[in-house]
C-alpha positions as CSV (number, residue, x, y, z in Angstrom):
1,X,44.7,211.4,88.4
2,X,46.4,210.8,91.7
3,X,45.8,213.3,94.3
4,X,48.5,215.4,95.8
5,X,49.8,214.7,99.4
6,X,48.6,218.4,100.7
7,X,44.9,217.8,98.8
8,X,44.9,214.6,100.5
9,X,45.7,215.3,103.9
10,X,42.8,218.2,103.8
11,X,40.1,215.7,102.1
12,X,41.0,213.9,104.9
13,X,40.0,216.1,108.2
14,X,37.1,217.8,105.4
15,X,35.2,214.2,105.3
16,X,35.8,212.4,108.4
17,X,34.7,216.1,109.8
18,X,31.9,217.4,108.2
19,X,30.1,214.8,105.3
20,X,29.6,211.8,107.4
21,X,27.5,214.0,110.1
22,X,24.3,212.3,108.5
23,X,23.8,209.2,106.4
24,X,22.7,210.2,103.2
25,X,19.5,208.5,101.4
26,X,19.7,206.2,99.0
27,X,23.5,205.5,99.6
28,X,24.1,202.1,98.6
29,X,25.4,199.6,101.0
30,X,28.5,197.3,101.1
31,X,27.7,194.2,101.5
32,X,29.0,191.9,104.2
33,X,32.5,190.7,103.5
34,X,32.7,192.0,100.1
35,X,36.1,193.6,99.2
36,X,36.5,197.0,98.0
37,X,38.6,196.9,95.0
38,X,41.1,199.6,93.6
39,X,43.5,199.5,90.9
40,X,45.9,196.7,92.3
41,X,44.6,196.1,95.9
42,X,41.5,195.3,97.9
43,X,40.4,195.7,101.4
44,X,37.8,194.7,103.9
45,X,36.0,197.2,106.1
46,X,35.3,196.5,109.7
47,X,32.5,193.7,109.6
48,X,31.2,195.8,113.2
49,X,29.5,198.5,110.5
50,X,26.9,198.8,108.3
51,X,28.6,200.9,105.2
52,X,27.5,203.3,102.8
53,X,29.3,204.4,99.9
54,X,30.2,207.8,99.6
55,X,32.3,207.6,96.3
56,X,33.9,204.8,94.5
57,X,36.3,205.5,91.8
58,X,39.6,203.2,90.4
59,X,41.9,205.7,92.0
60,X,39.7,206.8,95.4
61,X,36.7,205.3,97.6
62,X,35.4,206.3,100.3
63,X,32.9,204.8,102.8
64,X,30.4,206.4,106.4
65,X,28.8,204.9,108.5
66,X,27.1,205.8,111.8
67,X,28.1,205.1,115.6
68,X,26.6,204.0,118.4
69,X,26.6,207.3,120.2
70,X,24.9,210.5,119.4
71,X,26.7,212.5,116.7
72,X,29.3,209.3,116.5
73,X,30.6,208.9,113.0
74,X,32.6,206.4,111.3
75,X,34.8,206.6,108.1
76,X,36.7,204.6,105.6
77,X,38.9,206.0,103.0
78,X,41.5,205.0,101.0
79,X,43.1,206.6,97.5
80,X,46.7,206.8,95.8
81,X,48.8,209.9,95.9
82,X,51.9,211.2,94.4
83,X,55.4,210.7,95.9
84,X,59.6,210.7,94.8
85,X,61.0,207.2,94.1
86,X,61.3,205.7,97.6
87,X,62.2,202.2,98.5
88,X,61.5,201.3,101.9
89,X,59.3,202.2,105.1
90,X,61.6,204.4,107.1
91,X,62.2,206.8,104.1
92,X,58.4,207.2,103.0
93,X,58.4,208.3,107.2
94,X,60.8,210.7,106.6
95,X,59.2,212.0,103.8
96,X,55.7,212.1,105.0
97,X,55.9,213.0,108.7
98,X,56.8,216.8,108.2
99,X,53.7,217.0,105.6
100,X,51.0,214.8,108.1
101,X,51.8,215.8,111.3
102,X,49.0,217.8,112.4
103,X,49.0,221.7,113.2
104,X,46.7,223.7,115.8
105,X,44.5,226.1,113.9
106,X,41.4,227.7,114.8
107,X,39.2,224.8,114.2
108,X,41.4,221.4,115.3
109,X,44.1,221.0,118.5
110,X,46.5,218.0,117.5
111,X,46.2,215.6,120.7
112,X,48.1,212.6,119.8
113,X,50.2,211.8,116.4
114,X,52.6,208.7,116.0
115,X,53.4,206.9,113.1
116,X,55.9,203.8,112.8
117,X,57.2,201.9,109.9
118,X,55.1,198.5,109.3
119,X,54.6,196.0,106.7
120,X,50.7,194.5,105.8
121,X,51.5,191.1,103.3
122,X,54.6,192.6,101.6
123,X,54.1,196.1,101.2
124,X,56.4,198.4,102.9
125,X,54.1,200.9,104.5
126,X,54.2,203.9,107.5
127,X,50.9,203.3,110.3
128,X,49.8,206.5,111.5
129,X,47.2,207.5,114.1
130,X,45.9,211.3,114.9
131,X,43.6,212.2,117.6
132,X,42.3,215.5,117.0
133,X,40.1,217.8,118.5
134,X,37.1,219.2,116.2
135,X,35.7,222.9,118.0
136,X,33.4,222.8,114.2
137,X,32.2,219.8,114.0
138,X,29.0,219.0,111.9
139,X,25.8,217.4,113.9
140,X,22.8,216.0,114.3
141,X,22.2,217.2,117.1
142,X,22.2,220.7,119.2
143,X,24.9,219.5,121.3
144,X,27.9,222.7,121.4
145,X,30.8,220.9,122.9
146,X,34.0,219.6,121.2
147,X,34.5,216.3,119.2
148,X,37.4,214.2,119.2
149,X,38.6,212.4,115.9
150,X,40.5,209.3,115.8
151,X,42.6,208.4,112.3
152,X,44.7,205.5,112.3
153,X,45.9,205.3,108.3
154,X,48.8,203.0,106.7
155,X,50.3,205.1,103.6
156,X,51.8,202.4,101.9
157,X,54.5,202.1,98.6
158,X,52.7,200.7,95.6
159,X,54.2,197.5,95.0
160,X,55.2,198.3,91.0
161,X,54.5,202.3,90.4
162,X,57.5,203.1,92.3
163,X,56.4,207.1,92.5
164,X,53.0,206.2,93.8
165,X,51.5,205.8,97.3
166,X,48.3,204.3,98.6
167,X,46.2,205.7,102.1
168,X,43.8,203.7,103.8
169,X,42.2,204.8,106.9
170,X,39.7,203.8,109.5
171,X,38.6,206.9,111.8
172,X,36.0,207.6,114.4
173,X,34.7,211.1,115.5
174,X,33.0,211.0,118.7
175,X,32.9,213.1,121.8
176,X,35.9,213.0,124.3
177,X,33.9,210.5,126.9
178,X,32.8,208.3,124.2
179,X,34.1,206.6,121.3
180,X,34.1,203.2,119.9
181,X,36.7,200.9,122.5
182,X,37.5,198.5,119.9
183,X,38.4,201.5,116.9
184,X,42.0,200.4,116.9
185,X,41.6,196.4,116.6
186,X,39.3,197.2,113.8
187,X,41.7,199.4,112.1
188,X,44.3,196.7,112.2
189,X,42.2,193.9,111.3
190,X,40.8,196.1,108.6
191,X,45.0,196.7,107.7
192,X,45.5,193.1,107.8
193,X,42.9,192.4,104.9
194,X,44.3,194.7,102.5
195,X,46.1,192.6,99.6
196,X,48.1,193.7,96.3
197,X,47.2,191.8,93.1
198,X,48.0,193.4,89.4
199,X,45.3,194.2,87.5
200,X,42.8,193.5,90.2
């Protein structure tokens, strides 16, 4: 079942948070350039990682793995999601921006949100990034101070369900001095290998 715009954008900031503070055991590993297929399209994670798999259904995946710094997390995700009949870039913008922009609460402080039309091998997408600060942030370690997390994320029309959607994102929580330098040429290389293909 697809998930709901509002469900997503929560999974979101609840994953890239909190369940990719530790690698889990036994995990299994993707191996190097091998595609992660959904119903009709497949990506490549940045080859820079070593990835786990957290889930892997048809209609949602998503993938952890650790940084270079302490507490330094990475996280792929990607999953379909509802929308209204929409037919090109600018209008899936105007519907999503009021619904993904990111509010201050108690626990996060919005520090940076854009998001542009853009189009990766045909399909007609909307290229977000957040930076968000995380005052809750799960660790390894004892440290007490702040984390920032990075999302860049293409929300993308499916190419034949015309009321259907598809997220990917690439996002790195690290603290405010640190952070991996190269996290948005890895996002879009990792944009740039995501192909449509019926059936697939």
């Amino acid at each position: 079942m697809y998930r709901y715009l509002q469900q997503l954008v929560l999974l979101i900031l609840t994953v890239l948070s909190s369940a990719c503070a530790m690698a889990p055991p036994g995990m299994p590993l993707v191996a190097p350039n091998e595609r992660i297929d959904m119903r009709d399209v497949s990506f490549l994670p940045p080859e820079r990682h070593s990835w786990y798999v957290v889930t892997h259904e048809p209609l949602g995946i998503e993938l952890g793995a650790m940084g270079e710094e302490q507490d330094e997390t990475l996280a792929v995700q990607a999953s379909y999601f509802e929308i209204p009949v929409i037919q090109n870039a600018e209008d899936l913008i105007a519907h999503l921006r009021p619904q993904v922009a990111p509010e201050a609460s108690e626990r996060f402080t919005p520090l940076e949100f854009t998001m542009v039309p853009a189009n990766f091998h045909g399909l007609a997408c909307a290229n977000a990034f957040f930076k968000i600060e995380d005052r809750q942030a799960q660790k390894r370690t004892s440290r007490a101070d702040p984390m920032h997390l990075r999302i860049a994320t293409l929300y993308c029309l499916h190419p034949w369900e015309k009321n259907v959607a598809l997220h990917l994102s690439y996002s790195n929580r690290h603290y405010p001095d640190e952070g991996d330098p190269d996290f948005r040429d890895d996002a879009r290389a990792m944009f740039d290998t995501l192909r449509a293909e019926p059936g697939l």
